[in-house]
PDB file of N, H, CA, C and O in Angstrom:
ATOM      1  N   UNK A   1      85.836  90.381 126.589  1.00  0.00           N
ATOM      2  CA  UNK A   1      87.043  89.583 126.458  1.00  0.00           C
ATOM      3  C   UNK A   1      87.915  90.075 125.313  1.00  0.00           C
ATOM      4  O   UNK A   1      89.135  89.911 125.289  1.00  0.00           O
ATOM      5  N   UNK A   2      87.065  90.818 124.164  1.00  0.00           N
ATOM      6  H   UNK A   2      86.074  90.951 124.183  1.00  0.00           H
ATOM      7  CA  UNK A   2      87.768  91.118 122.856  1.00  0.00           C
ATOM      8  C   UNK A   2      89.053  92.002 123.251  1.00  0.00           C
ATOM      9  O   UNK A   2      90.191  91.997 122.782  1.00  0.00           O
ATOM     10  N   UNK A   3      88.521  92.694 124.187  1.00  0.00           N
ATOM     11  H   UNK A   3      87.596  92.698 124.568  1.00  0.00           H
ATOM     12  CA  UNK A   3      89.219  94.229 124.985  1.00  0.00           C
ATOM     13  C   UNK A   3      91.046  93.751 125.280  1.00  0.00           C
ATOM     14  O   UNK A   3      92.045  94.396 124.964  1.00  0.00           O
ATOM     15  N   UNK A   4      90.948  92.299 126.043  1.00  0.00           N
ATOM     16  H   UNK A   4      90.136  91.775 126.300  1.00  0.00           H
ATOM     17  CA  UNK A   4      92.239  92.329 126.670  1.00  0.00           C
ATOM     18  C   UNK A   4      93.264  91.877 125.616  1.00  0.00           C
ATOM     19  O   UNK A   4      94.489  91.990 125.664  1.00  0.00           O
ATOM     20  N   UNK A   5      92.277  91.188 124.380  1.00  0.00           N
ATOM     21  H   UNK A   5      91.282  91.096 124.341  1.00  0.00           H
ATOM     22  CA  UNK A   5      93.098  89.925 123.275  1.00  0.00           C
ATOM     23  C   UNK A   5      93.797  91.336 122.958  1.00  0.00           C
ATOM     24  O   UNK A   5      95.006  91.266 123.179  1.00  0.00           O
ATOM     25  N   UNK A   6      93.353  92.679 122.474  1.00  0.00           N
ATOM     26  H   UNK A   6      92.371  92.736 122.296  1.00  0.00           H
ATOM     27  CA  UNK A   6      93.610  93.852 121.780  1.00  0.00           C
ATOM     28  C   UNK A   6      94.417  94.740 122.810  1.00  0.00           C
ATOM     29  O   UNK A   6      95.226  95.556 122.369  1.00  0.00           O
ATOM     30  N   UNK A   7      94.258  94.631 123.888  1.00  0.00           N
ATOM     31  H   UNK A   7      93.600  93.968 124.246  1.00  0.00           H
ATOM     32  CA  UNK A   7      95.686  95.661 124.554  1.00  0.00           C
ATOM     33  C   UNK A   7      96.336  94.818 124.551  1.00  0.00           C
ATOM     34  O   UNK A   7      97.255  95.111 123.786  1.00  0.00           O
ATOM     35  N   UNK A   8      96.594  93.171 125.222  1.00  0.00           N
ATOM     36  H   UNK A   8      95.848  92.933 125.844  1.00  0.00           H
ATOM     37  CA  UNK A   8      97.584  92.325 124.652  1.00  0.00           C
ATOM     38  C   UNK A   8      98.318  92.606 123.393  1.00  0.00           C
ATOM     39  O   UNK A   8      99.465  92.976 123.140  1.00  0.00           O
ATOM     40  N   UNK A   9      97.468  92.364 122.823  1.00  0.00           N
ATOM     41  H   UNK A   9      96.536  92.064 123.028  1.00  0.00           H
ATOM     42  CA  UNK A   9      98.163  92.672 121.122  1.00  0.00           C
ATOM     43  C   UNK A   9      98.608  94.000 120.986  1.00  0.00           C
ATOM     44  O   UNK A   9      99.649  93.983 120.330  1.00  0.00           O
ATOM     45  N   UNK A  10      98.222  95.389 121.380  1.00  0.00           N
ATOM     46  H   UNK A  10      97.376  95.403 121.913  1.00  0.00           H
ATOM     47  CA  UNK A  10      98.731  96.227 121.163  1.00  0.00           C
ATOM     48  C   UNK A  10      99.940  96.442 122.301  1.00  0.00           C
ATOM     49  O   UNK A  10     100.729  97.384 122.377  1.00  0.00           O
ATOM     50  N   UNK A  11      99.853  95.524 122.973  1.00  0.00           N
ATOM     51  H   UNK A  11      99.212  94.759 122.912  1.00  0.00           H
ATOM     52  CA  UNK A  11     101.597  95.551 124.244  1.00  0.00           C
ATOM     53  C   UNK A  11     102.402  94.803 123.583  1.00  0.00           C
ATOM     54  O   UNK A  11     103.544  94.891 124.034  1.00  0.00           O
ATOM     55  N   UNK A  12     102.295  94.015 122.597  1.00  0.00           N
ATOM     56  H   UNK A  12     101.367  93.944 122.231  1.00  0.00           H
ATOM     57  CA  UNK A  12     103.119  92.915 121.955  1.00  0.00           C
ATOM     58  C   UNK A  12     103.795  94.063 121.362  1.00  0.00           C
ATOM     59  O   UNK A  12     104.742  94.539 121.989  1.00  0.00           O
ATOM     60  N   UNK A  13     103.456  94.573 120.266  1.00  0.00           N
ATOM     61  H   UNK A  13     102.687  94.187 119.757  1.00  0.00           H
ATOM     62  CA  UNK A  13     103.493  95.288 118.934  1.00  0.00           C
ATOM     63  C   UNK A  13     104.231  96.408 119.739  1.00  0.00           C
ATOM     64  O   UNK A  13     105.365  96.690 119.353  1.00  0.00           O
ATOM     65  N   UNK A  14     103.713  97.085 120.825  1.00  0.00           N
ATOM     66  H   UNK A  14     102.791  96.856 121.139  1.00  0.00           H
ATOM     67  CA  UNK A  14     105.194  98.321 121.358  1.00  0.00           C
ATOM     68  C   UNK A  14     106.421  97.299 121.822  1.00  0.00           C
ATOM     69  O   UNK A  14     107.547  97.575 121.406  1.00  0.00           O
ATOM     70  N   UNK A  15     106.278  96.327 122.523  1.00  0.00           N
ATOM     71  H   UNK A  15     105.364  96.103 122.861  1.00  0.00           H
ATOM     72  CA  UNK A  15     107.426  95.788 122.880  1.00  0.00           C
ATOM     73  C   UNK A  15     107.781  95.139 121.371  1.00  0.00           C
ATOM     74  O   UNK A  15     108.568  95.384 122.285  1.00  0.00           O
ATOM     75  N   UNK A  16     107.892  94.903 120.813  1.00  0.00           N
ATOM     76  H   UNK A  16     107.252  94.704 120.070  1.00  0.00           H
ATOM     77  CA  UNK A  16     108.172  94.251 119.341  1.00  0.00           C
ATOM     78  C   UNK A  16     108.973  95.998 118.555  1.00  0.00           C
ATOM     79  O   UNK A  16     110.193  95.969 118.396  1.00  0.00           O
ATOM     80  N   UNK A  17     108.520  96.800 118.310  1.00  0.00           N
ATOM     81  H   UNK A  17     107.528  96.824 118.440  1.00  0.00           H
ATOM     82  CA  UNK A  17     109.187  97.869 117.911  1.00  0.00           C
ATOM     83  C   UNK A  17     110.706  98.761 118.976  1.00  0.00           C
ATOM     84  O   UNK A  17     111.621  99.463 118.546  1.00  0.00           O
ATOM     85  N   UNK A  18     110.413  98.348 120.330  1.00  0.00           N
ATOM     86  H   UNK A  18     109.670  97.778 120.679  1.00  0.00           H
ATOM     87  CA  UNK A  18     111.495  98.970 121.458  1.00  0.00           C
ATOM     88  C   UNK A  18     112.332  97.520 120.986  1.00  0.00           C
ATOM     89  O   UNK A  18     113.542  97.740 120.923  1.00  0.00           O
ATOM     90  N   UNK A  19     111.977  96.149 120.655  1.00  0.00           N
ATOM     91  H   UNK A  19     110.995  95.970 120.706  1.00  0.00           H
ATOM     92  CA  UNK A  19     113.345  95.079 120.157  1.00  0.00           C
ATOM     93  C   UNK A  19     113.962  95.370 118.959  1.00  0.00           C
ATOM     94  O   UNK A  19     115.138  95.069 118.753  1.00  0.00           O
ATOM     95  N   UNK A  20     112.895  96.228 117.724  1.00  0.00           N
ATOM     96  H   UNK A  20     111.940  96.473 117.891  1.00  0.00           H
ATOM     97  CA  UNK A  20     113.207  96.349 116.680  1.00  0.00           C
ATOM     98  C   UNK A  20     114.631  97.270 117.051  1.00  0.00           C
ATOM     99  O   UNK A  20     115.743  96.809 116.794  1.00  0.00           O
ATOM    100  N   UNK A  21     114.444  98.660 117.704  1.00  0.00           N
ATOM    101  H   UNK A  21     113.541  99.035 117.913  1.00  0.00           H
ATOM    102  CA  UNK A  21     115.582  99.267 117.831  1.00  0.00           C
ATOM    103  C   UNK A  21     116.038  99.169 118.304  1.00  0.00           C
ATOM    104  O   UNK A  21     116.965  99.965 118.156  1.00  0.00           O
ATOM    105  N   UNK A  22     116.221  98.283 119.433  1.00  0.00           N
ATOM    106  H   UNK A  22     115.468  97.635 119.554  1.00  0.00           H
ATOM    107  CA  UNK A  22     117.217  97.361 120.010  1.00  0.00           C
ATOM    108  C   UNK A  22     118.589  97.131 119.227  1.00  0.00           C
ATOM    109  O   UNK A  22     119.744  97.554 119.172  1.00  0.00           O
ATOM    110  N   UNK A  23     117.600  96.052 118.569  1.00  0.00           N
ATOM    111  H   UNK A  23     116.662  95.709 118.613  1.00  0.00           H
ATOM    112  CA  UNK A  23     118.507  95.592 117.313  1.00  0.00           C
ATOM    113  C   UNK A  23     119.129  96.229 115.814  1.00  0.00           C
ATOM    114  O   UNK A  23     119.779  95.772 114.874  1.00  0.00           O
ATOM    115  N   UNK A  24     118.407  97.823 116.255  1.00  0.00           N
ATOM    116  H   UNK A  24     117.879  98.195 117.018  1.00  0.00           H
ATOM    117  CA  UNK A  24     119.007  98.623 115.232  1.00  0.00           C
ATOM    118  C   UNK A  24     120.129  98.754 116.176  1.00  0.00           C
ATOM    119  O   UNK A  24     121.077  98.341 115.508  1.00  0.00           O
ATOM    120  N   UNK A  25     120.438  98.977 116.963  1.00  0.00           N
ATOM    121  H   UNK A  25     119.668  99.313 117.505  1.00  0.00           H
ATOM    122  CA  UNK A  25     121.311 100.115 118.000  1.00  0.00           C
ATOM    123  C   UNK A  25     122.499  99.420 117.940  1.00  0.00           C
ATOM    124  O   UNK A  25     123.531 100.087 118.009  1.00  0.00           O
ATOM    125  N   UNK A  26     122.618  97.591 117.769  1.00  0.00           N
ATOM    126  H   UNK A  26     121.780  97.049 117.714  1.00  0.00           H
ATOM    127  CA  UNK A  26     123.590  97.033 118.058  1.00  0.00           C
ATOM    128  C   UNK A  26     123.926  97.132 116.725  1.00  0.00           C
ATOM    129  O   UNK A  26     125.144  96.989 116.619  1.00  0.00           O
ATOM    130  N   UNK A  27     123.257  97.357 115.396  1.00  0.00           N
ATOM    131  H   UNK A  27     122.268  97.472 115.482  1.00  0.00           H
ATOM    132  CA  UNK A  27     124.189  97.745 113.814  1.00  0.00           C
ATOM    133  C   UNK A  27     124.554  99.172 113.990  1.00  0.00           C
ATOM    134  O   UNK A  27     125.288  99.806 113.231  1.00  0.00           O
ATOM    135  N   UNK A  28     124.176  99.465 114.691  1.00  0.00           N
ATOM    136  H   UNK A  28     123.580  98.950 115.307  1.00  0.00           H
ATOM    137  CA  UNK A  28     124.637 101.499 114.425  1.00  0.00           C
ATOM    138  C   UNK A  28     126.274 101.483 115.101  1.00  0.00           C
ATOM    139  O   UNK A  28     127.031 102.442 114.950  1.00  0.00           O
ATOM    140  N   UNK A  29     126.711 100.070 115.956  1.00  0.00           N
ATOM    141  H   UNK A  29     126.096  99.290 116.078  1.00  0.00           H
ATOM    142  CA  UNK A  29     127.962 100.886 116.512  1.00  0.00           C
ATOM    143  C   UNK A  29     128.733 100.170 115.483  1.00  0.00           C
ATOM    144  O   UNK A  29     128.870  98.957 115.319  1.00  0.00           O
ATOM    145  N   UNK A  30     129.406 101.581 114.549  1.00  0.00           N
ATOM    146  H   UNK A  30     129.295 102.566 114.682  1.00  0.00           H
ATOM    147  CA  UNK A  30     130.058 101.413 113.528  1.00  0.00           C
ATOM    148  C   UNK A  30     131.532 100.788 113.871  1.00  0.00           C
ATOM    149  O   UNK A  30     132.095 100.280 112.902  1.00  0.00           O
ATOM    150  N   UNK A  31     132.102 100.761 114.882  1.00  0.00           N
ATOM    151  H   UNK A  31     131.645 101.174 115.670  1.00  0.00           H
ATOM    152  CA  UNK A  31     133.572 100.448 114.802  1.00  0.00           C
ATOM    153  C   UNK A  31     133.394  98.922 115.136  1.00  0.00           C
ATOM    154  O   UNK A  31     134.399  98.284 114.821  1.00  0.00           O
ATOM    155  N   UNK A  32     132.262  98.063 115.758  1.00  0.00           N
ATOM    156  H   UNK A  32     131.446  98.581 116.014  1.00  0.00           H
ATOM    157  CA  UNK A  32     132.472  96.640 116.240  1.00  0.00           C
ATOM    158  C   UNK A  32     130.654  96.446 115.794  1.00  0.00           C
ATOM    159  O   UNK A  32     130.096  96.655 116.871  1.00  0.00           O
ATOM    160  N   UNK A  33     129.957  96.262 115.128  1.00  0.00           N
ATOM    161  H   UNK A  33     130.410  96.092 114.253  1.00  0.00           H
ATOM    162  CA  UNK A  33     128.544  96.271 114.859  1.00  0.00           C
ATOM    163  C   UNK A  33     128.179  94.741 115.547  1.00  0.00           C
ATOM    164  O   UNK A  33     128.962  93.812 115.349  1.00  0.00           O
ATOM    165  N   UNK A  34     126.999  94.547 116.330  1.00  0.00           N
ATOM    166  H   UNK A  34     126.362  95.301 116.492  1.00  0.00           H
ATOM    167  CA  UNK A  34     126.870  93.153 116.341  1.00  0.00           C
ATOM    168  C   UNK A  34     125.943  92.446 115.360  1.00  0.00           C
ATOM    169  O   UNK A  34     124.739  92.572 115.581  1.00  0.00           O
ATOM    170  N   UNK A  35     126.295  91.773 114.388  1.00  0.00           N
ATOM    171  H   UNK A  35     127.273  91.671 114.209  1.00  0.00           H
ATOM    172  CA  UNK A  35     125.248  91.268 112.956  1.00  0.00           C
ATOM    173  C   UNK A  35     124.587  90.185 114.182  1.00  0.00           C
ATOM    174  O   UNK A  35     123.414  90.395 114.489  1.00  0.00           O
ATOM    175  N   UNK A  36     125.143  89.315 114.711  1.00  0.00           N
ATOM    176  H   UNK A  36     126.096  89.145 114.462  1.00  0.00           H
ATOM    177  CA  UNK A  36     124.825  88.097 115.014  1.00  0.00           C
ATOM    178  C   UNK A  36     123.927  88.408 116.438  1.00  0.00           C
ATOM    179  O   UNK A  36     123.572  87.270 116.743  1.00  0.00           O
ATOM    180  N   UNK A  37     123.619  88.912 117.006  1.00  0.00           N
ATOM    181  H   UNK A  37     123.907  89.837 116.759  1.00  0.00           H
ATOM    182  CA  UNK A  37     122.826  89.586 117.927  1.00  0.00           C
ATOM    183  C   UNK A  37     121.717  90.531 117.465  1.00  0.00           C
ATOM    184  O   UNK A  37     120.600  90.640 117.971  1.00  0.00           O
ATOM    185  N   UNK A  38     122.005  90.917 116.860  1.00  0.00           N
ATOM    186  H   UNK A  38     122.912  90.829 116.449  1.00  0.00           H
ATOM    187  CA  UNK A  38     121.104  91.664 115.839  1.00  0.00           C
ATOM    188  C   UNK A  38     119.890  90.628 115.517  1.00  0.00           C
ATOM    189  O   UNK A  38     118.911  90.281 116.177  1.00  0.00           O
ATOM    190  N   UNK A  39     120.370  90.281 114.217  1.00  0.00           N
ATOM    191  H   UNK A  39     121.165  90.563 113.680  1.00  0.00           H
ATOM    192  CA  UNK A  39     119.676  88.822 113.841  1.00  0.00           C
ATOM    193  C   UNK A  39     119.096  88.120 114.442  1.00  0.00           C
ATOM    194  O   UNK A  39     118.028  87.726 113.973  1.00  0.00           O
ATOM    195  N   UNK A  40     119.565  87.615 115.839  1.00  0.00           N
ATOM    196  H   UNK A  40     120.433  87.935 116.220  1.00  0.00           H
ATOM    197  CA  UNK A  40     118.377  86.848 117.331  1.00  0.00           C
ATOM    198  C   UNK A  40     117.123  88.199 117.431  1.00  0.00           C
ATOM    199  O   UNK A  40     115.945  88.042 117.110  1.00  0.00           O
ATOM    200  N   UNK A  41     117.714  89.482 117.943  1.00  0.00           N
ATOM    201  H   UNK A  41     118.671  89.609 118.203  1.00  0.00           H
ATOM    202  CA  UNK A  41     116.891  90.396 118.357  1.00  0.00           C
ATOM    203  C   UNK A  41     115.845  90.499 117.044  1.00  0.00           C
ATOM    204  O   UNK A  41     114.641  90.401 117.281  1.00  0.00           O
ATOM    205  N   UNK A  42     116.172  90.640 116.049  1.00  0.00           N
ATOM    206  H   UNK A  42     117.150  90.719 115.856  1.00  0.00           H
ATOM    207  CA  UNK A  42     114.513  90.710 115.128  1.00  0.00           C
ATOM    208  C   UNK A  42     114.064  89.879 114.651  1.00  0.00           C
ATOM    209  O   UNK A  42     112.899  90.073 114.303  1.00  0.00           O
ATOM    210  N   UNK A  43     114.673  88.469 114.338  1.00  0.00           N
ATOM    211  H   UNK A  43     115.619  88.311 114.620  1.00  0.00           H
ATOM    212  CA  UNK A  43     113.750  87.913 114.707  1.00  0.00           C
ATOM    213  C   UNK A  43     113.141  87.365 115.597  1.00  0.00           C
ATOM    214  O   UNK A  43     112.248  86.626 115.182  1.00  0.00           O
ATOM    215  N   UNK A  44     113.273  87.428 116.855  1.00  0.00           N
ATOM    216  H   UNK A  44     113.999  88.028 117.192  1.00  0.00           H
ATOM    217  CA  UNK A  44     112.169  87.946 118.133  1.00  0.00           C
ATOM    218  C   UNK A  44     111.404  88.963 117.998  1.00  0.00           C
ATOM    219  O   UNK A  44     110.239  89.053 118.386  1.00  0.00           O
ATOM    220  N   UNK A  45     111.979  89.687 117.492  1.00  0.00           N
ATOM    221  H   UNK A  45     112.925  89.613 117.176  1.00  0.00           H
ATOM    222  CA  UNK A  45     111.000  90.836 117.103  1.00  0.00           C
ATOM    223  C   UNK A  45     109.652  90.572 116.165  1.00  0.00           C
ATOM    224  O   UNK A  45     108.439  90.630 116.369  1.00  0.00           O
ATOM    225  N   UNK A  46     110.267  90.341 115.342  1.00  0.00           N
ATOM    226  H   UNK A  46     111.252  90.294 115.176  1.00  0.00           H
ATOM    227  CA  UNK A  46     109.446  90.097 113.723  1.00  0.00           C
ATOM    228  C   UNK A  46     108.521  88.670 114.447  1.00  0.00           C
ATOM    229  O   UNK A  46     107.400  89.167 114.334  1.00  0.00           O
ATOM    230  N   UNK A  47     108.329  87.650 114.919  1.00  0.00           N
ATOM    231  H   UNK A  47     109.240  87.247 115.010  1.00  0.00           H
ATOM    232  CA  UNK A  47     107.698  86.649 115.945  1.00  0.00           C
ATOM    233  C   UNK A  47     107.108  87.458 116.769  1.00  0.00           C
ATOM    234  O   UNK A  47     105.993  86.992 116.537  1.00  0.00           O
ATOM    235  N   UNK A  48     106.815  88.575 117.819  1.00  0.00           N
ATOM    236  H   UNK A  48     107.721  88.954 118.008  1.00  0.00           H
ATOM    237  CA  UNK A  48     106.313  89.174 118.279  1.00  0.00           C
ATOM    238  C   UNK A  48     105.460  90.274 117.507  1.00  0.00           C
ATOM    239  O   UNK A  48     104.364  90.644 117.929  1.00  0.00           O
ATOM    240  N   UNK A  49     105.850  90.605 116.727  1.00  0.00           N
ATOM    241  H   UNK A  49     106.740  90.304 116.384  1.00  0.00           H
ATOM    242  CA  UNK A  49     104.617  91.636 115.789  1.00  0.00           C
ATOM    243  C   UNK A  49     104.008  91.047 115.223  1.00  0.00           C
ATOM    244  O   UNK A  49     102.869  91.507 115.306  1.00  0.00           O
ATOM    245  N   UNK A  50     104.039  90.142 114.570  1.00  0.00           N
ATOM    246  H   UNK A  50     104.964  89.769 114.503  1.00  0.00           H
ATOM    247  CA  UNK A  50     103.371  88.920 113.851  1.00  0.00           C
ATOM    248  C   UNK A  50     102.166  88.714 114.804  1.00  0.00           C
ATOM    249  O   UNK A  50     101.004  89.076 114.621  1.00  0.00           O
ATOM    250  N   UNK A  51     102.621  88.147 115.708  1.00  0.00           N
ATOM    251  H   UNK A  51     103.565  87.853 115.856  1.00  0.00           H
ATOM    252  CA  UNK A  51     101.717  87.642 117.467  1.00  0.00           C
ATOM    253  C   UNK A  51     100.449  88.964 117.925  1.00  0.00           C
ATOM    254  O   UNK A  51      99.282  88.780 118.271  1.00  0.00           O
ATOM    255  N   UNK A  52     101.038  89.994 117.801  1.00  0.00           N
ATOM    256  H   UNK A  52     101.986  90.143 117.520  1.00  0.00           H
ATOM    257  CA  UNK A  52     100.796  91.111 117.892  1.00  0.00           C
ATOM    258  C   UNK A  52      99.523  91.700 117.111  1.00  0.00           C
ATOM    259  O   UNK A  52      98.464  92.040 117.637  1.00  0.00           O
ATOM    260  N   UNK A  53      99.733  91.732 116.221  1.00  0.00           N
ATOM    261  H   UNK A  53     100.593  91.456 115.793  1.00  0.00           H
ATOM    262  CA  UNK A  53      99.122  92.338 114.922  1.00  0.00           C
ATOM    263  C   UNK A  53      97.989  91.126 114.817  1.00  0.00           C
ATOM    264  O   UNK A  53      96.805  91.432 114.676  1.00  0.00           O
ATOM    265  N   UNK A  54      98.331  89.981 114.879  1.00  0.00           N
ATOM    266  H   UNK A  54      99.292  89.732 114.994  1.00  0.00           H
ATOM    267  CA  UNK A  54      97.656  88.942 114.732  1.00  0.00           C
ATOM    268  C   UNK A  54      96.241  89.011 115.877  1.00  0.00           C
ATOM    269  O   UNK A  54      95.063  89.160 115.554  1.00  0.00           O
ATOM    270  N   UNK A  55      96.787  88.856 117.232  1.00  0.00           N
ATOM    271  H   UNK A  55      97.744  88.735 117.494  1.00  0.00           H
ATOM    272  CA  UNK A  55      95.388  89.513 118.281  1.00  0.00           C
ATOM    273  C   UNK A  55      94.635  90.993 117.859  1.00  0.00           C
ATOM    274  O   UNK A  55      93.533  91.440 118.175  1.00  0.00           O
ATOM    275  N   UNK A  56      95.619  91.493 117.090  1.00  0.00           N
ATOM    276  H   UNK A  56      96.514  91.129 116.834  1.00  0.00           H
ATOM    277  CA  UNK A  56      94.582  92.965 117.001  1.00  0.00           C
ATOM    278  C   UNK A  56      93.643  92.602 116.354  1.00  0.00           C
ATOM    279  O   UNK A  56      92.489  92.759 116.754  1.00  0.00           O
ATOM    280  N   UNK A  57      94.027  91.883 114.901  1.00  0.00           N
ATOM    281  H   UNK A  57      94.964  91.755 114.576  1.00  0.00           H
ATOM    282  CA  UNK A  57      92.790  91.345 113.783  1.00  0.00           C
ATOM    283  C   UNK A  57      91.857  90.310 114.404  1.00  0.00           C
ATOM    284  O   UNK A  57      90.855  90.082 113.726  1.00  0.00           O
ATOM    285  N   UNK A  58      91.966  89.670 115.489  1.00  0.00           N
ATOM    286  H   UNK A  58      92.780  89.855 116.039  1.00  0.00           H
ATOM    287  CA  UNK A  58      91.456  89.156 116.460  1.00  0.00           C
ATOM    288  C   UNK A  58      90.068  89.385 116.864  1.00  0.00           C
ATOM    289  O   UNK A  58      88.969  88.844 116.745  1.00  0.00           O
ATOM    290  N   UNK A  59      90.638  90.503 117.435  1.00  0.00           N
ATOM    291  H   UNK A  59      91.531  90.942 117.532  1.00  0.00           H
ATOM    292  CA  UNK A  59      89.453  91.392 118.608  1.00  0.00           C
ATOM    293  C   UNK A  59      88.864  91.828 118.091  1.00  0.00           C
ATOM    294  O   UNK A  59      87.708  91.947 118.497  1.00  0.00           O
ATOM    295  N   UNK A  60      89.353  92.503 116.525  1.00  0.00           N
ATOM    296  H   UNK A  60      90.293  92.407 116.196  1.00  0.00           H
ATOM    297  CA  UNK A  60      88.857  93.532 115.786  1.00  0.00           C
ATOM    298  C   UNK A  60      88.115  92.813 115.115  1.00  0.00           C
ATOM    299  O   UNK A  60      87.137  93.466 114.751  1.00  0.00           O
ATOM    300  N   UNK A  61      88.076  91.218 114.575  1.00  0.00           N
ATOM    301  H   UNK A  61      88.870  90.687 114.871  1.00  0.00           H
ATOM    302  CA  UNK A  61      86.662  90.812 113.902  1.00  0.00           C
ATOM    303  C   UNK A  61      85.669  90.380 114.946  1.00  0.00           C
ATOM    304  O   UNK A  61      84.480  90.133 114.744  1.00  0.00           O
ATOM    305  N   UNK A  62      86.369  90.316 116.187  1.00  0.00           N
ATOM    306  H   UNK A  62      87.335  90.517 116.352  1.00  0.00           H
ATOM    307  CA  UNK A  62      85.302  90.032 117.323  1.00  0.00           C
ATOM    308  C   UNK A  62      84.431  90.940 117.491  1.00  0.00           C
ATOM    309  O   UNK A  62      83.334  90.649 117.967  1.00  0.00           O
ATOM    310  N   UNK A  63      84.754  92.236 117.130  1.00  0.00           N
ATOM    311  H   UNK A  63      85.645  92.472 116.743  1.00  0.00           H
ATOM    312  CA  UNK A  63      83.916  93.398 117.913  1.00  0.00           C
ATOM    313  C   UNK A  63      83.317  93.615 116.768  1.00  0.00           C
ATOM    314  O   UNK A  63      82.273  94.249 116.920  1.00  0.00           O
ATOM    315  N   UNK A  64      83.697  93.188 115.063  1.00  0.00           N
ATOM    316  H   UNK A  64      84.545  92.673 114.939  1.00  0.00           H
ATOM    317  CA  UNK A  64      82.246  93.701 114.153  1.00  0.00           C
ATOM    318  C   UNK A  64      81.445  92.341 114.460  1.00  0.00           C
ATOM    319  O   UNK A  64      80.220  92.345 114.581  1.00  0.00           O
ATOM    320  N   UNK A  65      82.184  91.234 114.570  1.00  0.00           N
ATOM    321  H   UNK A  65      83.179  91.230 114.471  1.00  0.00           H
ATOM    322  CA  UNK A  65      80.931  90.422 114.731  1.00  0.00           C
ATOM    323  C   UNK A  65      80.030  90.760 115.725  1.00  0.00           C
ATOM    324  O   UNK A  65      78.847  90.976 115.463  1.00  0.00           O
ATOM    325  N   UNK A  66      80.553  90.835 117.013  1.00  0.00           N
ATOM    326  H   UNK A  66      81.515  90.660 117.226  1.00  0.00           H
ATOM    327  CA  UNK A  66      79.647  91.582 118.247  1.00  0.00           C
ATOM    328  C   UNK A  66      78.546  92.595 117.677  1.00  0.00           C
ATOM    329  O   UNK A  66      77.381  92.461 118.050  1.00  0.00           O
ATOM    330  N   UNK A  67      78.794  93.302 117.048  1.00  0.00           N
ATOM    331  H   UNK A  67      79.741  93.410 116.746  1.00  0.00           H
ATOM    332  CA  UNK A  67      78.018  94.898 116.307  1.00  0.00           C
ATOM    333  C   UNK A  67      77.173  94.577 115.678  1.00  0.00           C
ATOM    334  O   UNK A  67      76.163  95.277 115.601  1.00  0.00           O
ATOM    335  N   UNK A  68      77.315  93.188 114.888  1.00  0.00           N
ATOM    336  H   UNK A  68      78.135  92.619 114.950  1.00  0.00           H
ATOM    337  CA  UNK A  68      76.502  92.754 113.816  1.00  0.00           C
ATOM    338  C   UNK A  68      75.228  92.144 114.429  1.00  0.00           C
ATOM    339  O   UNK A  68      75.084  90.973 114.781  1.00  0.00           O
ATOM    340  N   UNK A  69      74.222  93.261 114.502  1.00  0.00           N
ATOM    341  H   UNK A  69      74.339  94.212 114.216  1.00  0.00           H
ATOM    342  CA  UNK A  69      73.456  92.547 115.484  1.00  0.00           C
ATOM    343  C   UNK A  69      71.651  93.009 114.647  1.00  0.00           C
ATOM    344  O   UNK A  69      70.538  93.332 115.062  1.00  0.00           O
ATOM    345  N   UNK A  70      72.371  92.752 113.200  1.00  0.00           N
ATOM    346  H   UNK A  70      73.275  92.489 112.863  1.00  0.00           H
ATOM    347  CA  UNK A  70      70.966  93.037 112.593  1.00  0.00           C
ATOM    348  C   UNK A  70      70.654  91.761 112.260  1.00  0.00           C
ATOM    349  O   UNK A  70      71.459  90.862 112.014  1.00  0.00           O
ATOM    350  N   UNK A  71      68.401  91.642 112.254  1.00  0.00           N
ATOM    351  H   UNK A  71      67.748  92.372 112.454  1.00  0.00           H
ATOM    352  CA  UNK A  71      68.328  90.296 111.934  1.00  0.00           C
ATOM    353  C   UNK A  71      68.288  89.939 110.642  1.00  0.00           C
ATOM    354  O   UNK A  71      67.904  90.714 109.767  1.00  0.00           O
ATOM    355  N   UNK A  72      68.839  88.246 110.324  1.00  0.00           N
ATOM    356  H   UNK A  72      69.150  87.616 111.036  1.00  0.00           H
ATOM    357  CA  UNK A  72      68.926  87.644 109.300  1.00  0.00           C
ATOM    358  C   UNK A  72      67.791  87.613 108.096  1.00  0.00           C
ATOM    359  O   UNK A  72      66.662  87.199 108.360  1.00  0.00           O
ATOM    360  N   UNK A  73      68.038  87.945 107.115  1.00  0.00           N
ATOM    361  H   UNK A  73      68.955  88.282 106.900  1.00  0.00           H
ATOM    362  CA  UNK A  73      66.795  87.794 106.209  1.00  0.00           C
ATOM    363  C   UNK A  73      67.111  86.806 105.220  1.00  0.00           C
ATOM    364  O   UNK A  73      68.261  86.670 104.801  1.00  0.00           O
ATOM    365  N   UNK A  74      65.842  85.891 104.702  1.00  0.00           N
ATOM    366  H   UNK A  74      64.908  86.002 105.041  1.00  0.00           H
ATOM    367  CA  UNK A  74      66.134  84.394 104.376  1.00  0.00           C
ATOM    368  C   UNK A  74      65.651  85.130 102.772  1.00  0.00           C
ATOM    369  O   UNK A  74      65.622  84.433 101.757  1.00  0.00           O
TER     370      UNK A  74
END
């Protein structure tokens, strides 16, 4: 199950960077820039990597806990 939380999370995190430059692309046009479109686009963005990054650390303590499979000594 750890598997899907972590390509989930790592599909968040590419779609979260293709919004990031999204929202670069609409400050780069120098003669009419859109600030206010911009601003929606990252933070959607920045909410999606967050989301993102967040399932990776997820899976990723799932799978040392999974590993951790030495026995307890009292």
């Amino acid at each position: 199950m750890f598997w899907i939380r972590e390509i989930a999370g790592w599909a968040l995190v590419i779609f979260a960077l293709v919004l990031i430059q999204m929202g670069l692309g609409y400050l780069s046009h120098l003669e009419r820039p859109k600030v206010v479109e911009a601003g929606v686009v990252m933070l959607g963005a920045l909410g999606l990597l967050r989301a993102g990054v967040f399932l990776i650390r997820i899976s990723t303590a799932a799978r040392i806990c999974r590993s951790d499979d030495r026995p307890q000594q009292s």
